[in-house]
LONU-105214 format. One record per residue (C-alpha): residue number from 1; residue in three letters; chain; x, y, z. Coordinates in steps of 0.02 Angstrom, whole numbers. Each point is the difference from the previous one (the first is absolute). Example, Ala and Ser with C-alpha at 12.3 -4.5 7.8 and 13.67 -1.06 7.14 Angstrom:
BEGIN
[r 1,'Ala','A',[615,-225,390]],
[r 2,'Ser','A',[69,172,-33]],
//
This chain:
BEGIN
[r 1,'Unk','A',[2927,2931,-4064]],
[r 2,'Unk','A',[-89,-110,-105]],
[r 3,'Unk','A',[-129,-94,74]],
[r 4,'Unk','A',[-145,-129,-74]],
[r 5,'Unk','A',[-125,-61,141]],
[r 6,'Unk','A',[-126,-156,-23]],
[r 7,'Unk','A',[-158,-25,60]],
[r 8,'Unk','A',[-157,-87,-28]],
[r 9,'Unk','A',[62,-177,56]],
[r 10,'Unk','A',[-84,-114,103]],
[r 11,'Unk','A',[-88,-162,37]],
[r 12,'Unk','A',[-157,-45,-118]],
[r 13,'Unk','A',[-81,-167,-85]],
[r 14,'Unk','A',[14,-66,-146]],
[r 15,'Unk','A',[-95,95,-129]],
[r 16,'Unk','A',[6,156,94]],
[r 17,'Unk','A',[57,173,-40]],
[r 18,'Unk','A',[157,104,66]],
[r 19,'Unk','A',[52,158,-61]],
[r 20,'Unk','A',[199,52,25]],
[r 21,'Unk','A',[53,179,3]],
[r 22,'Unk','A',[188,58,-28]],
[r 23,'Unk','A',[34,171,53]],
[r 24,'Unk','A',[148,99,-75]],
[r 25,'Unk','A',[97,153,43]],
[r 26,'Unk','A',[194,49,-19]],
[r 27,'Unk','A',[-26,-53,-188]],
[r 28,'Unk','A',[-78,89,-154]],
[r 29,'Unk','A',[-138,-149,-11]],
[r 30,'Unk','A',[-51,40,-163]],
[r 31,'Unk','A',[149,-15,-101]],
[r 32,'Unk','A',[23,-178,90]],
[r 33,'Unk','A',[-91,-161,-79]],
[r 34,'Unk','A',[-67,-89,153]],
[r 35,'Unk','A',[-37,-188,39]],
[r 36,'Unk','A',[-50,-128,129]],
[r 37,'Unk','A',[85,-157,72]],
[r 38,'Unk','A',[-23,-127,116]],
[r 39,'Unk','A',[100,-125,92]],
[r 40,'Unk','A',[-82,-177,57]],
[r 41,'Unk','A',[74,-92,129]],
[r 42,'Unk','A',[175,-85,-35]],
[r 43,'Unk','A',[-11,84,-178]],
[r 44,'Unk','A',[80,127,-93]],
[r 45,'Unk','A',[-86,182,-23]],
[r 46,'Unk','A',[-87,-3,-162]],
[r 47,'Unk','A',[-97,135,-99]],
[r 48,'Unk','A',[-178,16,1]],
[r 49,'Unk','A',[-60,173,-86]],
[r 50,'Unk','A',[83,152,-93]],
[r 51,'Unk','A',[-85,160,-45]],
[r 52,'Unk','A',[141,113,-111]],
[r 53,'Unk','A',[15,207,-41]],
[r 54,'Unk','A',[-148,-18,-86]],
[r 55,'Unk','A',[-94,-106,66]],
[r 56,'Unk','A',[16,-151,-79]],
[r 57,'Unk','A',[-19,-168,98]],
[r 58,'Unk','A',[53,-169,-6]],
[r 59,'Unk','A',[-52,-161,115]],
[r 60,'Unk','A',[84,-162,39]],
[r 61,'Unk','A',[-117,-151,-72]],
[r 62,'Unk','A',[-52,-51,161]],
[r 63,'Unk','A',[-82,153,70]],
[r 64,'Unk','A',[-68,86,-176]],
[r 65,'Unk','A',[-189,12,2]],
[r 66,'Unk','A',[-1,19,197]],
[r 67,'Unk','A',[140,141,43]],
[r 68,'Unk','A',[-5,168,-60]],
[r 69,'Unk','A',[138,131,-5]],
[r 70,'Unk','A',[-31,181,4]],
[r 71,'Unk','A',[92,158,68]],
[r 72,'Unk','A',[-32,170,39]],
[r 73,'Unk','A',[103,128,-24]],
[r 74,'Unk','A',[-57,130,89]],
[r 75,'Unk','A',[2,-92,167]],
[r 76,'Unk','A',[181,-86,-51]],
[r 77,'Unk','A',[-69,-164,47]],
[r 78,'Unk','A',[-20,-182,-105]],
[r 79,'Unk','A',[-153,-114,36]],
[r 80,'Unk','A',[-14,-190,-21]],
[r 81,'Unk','A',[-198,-53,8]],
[r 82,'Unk','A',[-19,-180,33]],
[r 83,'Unk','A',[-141,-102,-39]],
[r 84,'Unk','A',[-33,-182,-13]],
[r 85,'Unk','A',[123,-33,129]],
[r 86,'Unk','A',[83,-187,-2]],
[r 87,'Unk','A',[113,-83,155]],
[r 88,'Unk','A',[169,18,-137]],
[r 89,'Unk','A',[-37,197,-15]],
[r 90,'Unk','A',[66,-5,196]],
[r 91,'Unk','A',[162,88,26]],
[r 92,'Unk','A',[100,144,35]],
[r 93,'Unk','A',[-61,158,-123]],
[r 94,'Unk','A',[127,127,-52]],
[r 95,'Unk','A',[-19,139,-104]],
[r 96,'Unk','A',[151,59,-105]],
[r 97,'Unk','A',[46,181,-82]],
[r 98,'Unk','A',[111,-21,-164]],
[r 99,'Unk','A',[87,108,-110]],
[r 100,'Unk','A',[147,-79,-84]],
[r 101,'Unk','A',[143,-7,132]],
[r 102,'Unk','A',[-115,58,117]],
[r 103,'Unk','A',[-92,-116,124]],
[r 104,'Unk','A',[-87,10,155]],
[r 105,'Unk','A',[-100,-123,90]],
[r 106,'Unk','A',[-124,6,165]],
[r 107,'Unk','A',[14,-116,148]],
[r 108,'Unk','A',[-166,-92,-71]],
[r 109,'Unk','A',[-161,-36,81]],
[r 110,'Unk','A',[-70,-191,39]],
[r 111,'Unk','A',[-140,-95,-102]],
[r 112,'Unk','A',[-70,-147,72]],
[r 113,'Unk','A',[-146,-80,-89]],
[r 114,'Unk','A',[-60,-149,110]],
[r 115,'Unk','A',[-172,-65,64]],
//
């Protein structure tokens, strides 16, 4: 059974620091490219942060400079470290495995960035 868990969420103000953990099992996590979403309120799920095979990563314009990607294998687990926070980085965070056809998504964790 393939299962991704979030954690990390939680309430902090702006320009604060939150770091999200996905845990993985049921799924050979390193032949899967990994990535982060989030969901605001009333809007659709968009991507944040992908970290491929190899380790390559890519950012959305609005959080590059202040998020960082990175995975480790040997715990089968993806990492989102969030600095800088701003009130519009609030949401719903999801983590996503991907491998072509293949696609499997955790139940998310909340961000709320408020004073």
């Amino acid at each position: 059974q393939v299962q991704l868990v979030e954690s990390g969420g939680g309430l902090v103000q702006p320009g604060g620091t939150l770091r999200l953990s996905c845990a993985t099992s049921g799924i050979i996590f390193e032949i899967y490219s990994m990535g982060w979403y989030r969901q605001a309120p009333g809007k659709q799920r968009e991507l944040v942060a992908t970290i491929t095979i190899g380790k390559s990563t890519n950012y959305v314009p609005a959080v590059k400079g202040r998020f960082t990607i990175s995975r480790d294998n040997a715990k089968n687990t993806v990492y989102l470290q969030m600095n800088s926070l701003k009130p519009e980085d609030t949401g719903v965070y999801y983590c996503q495995a991907n491998r072509g056809r293949y696609e499997h998504w955790g139940q998310g964790t909340q961000v709320t960035v408020s004073s």
